[in-house]
C-alpha positions in Angstrom: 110.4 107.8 77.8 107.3 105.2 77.2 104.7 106.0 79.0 102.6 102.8 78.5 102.3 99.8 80.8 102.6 96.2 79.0 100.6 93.1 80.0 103.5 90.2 80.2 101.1 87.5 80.9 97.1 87.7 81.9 96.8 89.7 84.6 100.5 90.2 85.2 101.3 94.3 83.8 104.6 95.6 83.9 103.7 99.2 85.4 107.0 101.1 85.9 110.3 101.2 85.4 113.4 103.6 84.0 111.6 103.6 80.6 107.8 104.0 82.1 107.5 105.7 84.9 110.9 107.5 86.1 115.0 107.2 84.9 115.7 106.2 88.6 113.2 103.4 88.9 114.1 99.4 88.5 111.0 97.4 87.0 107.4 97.4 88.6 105.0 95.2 88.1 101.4 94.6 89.2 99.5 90.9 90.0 95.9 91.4 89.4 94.6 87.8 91.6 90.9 88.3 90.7 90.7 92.4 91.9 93.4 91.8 94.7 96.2 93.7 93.6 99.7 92.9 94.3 102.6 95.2 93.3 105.8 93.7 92.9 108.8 96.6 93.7 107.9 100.3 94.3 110.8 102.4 92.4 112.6 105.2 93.4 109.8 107.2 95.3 109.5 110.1 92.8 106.7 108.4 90.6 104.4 107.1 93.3 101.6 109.4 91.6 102.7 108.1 87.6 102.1 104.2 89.0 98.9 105.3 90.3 98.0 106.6 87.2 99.2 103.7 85.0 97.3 101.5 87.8 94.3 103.0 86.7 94.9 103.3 82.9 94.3 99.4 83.3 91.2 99.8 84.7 92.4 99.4 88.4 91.9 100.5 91.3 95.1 101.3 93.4 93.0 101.2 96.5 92.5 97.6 95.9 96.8 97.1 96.4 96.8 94.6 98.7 100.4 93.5 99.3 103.4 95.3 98.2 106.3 92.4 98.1 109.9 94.1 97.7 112.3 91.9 96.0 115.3 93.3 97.8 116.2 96.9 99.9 117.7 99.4 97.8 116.1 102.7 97.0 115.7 102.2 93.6 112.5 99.3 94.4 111.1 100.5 97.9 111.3 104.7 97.5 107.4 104.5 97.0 106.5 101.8 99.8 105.9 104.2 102.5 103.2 106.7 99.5 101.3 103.0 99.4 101.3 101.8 103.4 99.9 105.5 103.9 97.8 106.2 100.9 96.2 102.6 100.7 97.4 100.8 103.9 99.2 98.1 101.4 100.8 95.6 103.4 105.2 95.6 103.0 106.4 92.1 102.6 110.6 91.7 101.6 112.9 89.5 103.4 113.5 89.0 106.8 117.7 89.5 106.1 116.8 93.2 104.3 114.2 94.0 106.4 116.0 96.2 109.3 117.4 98.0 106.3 113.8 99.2 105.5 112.3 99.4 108.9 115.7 101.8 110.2 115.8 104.0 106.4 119.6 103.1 106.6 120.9 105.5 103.9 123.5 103.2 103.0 122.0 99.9 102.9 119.1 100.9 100.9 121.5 103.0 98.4 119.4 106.0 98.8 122.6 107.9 99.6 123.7 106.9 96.1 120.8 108.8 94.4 121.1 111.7 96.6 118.4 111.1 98.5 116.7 109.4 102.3 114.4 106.7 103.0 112.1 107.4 106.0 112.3 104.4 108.2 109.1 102.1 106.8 107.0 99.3 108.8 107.3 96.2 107.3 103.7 94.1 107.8 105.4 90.5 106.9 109.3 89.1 106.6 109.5 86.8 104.5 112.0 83.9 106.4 113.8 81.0 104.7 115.0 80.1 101.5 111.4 79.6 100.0 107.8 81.0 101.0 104.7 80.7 99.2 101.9 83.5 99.5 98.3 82.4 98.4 96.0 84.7 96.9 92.6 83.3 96.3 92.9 79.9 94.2 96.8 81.1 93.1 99.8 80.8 94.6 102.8 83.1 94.6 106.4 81.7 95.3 109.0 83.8 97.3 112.4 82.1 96.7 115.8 83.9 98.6 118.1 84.6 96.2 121.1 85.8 97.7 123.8 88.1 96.5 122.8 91.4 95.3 121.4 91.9 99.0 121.3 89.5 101.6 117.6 89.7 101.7 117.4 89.5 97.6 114.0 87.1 96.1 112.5 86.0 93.5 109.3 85.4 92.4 107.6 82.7 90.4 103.7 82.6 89.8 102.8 79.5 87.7 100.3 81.1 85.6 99.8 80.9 81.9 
């Protein structure tokens, strides 16, 4: 398994993921907006201590996590979003059509019953609504766009920045 993070862009790090941080976890990535940090996807919830760690490897600091945006419900991106609301009160942003999914820890619409494990029903501080929202952090700005079809709730995310 690597263990190292990769800068994609400046300031954008790719910090987790099945060959990073834990076999179970879909891609992580951290938005460094000028010290206000913005993690994009949590994985499974076993490695909520190993993105920590590769947080500060960068020369972050986790407690700085501002916003945790989930691009859709299943386990596999939200297991650590509860470790970050109570560790570093980081605010939970994901759609407004996957958000009772999150908010209720439905076993079977977050898919933690496929890994063989619960979701502890999670506060979510924002829902994103519509087909396209755009978050601003300082002089940047972050665009939520629904994309439909692997949940109901599924988004992507475009940051003009290069």
């Amino acid at each position: 398994m690597r263990t190292n993070t990769e800068e994609i862009i400046s300031g954008v790090y790719l910090i987790g993921g099945s060959n990073i941080t834990s076999a179970d976890d879909a891609a992580i990535y951290l938005i460094d907006f000028a010290g206000d940090l913005v993690l994009i996807d949590a994985g499974a919830g076993h490695s909520f201590s190993q993105i920590v760690r590769n947080i500060e490897m960068l020369g972050l600091n986790p407690a700085s996590l501002s916003h945790l945006i989930l691009t859709h419900c299943h386990i596999d991106h939200i297991g650590s979003a509860p470790f970050f609301k109570k560790q570093y009160g980081t605010k939970i942003l994901i759609h407004e059509l996957d958000a009772k999914a999150v908010e209720n820890g439905d076993s079977r619409k977050t898919a933690a019953n496929w890994y063989g494990t619960t979701f502890p029903p999670t506060a979510i501080d924002r829902k994103l609504k519509g087909e396209r929202e755009i978050l601003n952090f300082g002089q940047e700005e972050l665009h939520c766009l629904h994309t439909p079809g692997h949940t109901p709730g599924s988004i992507s995310l475009y940051l003009d920045r290069g």
